[in-house]
C-alpha positions in Angstrom: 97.2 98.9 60.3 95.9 95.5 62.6 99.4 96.4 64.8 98.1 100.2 65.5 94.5 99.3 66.1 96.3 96.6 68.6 98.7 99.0 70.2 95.8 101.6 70.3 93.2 99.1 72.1 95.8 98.0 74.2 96.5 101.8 75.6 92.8 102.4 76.0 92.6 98.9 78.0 94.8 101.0 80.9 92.3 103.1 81.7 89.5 100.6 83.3 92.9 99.0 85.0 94.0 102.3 86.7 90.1 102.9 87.4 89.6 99.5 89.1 92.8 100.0 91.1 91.5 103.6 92.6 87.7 101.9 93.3 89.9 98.9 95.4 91.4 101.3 97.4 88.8 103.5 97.7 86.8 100.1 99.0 89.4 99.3 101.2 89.7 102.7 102.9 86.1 102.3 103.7 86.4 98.9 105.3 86.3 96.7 102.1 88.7 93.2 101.4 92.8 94.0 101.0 92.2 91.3 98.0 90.5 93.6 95.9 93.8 96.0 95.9 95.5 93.1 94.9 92.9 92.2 92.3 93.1 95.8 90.9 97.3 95.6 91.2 96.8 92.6 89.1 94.2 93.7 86.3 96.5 97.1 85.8 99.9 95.3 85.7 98.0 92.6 83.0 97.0 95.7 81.2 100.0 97.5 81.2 102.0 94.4 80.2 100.1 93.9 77.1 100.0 97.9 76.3 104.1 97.7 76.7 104.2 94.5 75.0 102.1 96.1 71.6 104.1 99.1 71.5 107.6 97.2 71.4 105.9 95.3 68.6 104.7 98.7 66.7 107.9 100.4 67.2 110.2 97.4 66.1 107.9 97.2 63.1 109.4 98.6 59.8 108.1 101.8 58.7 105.9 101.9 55.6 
């Protein structure tokens, strides 16, 4: 049960990533730092990395 709540946090924890990323270039576009795209790049892959990462851990998990 703790490796599906995991997994499932993980999955939501994309969503602020991918929302970051669009407000960076969405700054950017409107004169803002390159470095926040690259902070934004960085937060999603992080995210993503750990949502991956959870899922190969549910998946190789026996079932019940």
């Amino acid at each position: 049960m703790a490796l599906r709540i995991t997994a499932l946090i993980s999955a939501l924890g994309v969503v602020p990533g991918v929302l970051l990323l669009v407000l960076a270039v969405r700054e950017y576009r409107s004169g803002g730092s390159a470095l926040r795209i690259a902070a934004g790049a960085a937060i999603l892959l992080g995210s993503l990395y750990a949502c991956v990462r959870d899922m190969q851990r549910l998946r190789s998990r026996p079932s019940a």
